[in-house]
C-alpha positions as CSV (number, residue, x, y, z in Angstrom):
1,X,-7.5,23.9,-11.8
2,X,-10.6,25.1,-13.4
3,X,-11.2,21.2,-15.3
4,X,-11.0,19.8,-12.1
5,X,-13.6,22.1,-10.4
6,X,-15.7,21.4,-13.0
7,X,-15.0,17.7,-13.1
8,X,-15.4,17.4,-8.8
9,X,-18.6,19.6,-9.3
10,X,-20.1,17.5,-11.7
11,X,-19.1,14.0,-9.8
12,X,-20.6,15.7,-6.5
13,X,-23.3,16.4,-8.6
14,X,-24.1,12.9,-9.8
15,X,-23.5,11.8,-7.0
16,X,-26.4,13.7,-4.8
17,X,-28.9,12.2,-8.4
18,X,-31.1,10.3,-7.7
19,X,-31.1,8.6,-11.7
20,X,-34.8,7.5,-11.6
21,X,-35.7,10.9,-10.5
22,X,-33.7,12.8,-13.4
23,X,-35.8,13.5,-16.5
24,X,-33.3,14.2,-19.0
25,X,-30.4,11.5,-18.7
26,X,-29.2,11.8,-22.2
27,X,-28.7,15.7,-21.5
28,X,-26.1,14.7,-18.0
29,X,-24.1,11.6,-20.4
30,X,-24.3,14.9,-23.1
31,X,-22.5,17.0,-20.1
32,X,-20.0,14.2,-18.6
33,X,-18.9,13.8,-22.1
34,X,-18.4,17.4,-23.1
35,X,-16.5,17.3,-19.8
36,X,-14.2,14.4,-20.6
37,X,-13.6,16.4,-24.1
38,X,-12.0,19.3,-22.0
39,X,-10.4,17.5,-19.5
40,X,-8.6,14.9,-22.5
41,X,-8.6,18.2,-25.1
42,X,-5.1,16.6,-26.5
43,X,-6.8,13.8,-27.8
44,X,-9.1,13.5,-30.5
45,X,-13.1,13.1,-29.9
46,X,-15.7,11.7,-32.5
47,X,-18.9,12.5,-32.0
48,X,-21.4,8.9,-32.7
49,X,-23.0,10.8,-35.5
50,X,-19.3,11.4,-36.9
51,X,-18.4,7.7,-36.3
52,X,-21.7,6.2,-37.8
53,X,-20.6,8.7,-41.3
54,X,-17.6,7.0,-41.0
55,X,-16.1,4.7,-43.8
56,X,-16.4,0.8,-42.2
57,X,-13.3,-0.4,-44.2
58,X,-11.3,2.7,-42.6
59,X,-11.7,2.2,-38.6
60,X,-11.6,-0.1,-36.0
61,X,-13.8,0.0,-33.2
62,X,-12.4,-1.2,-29.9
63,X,-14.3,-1.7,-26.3
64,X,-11.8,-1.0,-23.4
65,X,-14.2,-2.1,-20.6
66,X,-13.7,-5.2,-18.5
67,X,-14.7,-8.3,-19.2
68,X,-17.8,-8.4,-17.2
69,X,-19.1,-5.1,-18.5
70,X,-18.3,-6.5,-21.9
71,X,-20.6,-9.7,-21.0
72,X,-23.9,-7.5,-20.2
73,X,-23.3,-5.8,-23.6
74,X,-21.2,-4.4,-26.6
75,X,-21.4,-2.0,-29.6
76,X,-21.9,-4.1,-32.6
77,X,-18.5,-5.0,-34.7
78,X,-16.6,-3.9,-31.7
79,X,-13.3,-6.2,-30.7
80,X,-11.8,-6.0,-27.1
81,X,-8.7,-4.0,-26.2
82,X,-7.3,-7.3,-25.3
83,X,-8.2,-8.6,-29.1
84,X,-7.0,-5.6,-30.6
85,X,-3.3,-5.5,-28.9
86,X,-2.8,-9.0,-29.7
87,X,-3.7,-8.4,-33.3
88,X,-1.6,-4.5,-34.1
89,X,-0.6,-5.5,-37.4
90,X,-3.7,-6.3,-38.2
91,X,-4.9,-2.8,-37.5
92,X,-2.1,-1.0,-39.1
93,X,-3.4,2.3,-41.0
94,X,-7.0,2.1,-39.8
95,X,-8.4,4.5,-37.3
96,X,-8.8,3.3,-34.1
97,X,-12.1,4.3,-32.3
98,X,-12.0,3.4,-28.5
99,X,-15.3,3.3,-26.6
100,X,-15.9,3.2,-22.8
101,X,-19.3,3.6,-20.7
102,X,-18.8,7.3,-20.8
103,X,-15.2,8.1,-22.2
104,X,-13.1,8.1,-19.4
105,X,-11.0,5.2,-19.3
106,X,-11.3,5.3,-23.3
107,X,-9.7,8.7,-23.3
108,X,-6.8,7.5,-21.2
109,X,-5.9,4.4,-23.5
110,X,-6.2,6.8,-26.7
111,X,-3.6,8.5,-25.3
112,X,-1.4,5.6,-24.7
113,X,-2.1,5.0,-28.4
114,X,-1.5,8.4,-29.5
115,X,1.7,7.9,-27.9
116,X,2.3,5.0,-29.9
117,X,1.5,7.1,-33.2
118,X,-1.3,5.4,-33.6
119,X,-4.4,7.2,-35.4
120,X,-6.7,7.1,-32.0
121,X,-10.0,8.2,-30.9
122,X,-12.4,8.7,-28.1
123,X,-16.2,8.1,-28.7
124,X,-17.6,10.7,-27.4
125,X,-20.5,10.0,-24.6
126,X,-19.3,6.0,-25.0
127,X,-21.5,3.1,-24.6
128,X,-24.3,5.3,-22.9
129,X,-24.2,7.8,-25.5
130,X,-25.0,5.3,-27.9
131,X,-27.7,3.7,-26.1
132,X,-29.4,7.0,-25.7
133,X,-29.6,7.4,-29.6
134,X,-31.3,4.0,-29.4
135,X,-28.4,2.5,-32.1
136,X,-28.0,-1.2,-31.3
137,X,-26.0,-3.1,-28.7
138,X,-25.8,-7.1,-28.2
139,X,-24.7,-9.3,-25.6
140,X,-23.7,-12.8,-27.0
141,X,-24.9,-12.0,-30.6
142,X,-28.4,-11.1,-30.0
143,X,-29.6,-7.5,-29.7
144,X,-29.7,-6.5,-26.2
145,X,-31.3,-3.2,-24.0
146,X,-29.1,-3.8,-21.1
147,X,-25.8,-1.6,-20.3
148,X,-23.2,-1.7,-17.5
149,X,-22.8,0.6,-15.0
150,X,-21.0,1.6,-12.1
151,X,-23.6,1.6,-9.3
152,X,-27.3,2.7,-9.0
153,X,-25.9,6.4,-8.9
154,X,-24.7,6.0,-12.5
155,X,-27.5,4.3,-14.0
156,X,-27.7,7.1,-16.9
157,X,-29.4,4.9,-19.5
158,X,-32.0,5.6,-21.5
159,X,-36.2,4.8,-20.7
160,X,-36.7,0.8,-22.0
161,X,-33.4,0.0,-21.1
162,X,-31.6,-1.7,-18.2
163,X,-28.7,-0.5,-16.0
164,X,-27.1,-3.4,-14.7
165,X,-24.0,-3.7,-12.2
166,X,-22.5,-6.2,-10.2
């Protein structure tokens, strides 16, 4: 009862933001993801600085937004949740590290992999978080400072960069 006060306050919250107005973004993506740790606390988290530390031969990094959002822009060396599923054995004994924009609907497929037994986590903060620390993104190949969002009301992202939504 008390995560989902916390959750509805914090959406009612956002929602009454105006983003342009707020002058410390990366501290509210810091909050919704802190939040989304609670709420999913059966599931493991890694923070970006944890995944960056992380050996490259021993993960694999998947985006579980749509298509569309994908198209705007991407965490470099990232496959799709599409590419990933039809490539399991592929994956087999390598961590799987499952981004979203903030680490919602990433949460909820690690635990459908969890389920699975696979070795699953949620980036913590998600495609914003990583924005905010200014690490690279790319659209098509080429380095990119545009980022999907939901709506106006969620443009969290960082000074120089561009919320986009459609």
């Amino acid at each position: 009862m008390k995560r989902t006060i916390i959750i509805l306050s914090l959406l009612l919250l956002q929602s009454c933001l105006k983003p342009d107005e707020v002058q410390n973004k990366f501290q509210i993506v810091k909050s919704m993801g802190e939040t989304l740790e609670k709420q999913y606390s059966t599931i493991p988290h890694i923070s970006i600085e944890d995944f960056q530390s992380l050996d490259k031969n021993t993960f694999i990094l998947v985006d579980n937004r749509s298509a569309p959002e994908i198209e705007i822009s991407y965490i470099p060396n990232s496959i799709t949740q599409k590419v990933y599923e039809e490539n399991l054995p592929n994956y087999i004994g390598k961590k799987v590290v499952v981004y979203s924009t903030i680490g919602n609907r990433s949460s909820k497929y690690v635990l459908i992999l969890k389920d699975k037994n696979i070795d699953a986590y949620n980036l913590k903060e998600g495609i914003l978080g990583w924005a905010h620390r200014k690490l690279p993104l790319l659209s098509s190949g080429k380095e990119t400072q545009r980022v999907h969002v939901y709506t106006d009301a969620w443009n969290f992202t960082p000074v120089g960069y561009e919320g986009v939504y459609k």
